[in-house]
N, C-alpha and C positions, 0 to 999 in steps of 0.2 A: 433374188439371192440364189447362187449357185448352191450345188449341195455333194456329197457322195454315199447318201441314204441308200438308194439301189444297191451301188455297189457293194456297200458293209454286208448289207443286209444279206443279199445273194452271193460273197464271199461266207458269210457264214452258216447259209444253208438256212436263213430265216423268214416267214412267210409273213407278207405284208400282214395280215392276219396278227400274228404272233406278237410282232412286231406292237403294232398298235394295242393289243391286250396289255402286253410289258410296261408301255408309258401312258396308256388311258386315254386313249384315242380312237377315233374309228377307222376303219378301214381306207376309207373317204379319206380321212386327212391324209395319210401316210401316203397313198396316191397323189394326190394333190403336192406334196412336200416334193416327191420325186421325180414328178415334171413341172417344177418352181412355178406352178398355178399359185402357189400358198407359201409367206414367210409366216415361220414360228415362235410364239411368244419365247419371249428369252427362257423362262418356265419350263418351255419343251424343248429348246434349242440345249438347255442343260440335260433334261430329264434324255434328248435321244442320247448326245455325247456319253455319258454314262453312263447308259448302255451300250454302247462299243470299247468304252474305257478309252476315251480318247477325249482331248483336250477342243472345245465348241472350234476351235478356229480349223479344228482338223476332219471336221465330219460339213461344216459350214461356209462358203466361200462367199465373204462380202465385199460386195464392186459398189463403188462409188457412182449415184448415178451422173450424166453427163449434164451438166447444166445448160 
């Protein structure tokens, strides 16, 4: 799953760090999330959106995979 984590993040001047203390996460995950190594329980796919105050489909890109 595609994402635009980095970018929110480093548009608003927040540090991976930071970031993951806000939704309760480690460090680790929020890396992993930002080179799509890791899809996020819906849980946190909510918990980041809401942190940017942006709507899950807006911070989340889901591709269909190819059968």
């Amino acid at each position: 799953m595609e994402n635009h984590l980095r970018e929110l993040r480093e548009n608003r001047g927040i540090t991976q760090e930071d970031l993951a203390a806000r939704v309760g996460v480690s460090r680790q995950t929020i890396i992993s999330l930002e080179k799509g190594k890791y899809n996020p329980s819906i849980f946190l796919a909510f918990k980041l959106a809401r942190e940017f105050g942006l709507p899950i489909e807006e911070v989340f890109i889901y591709c269909e995979e190819e059968k």
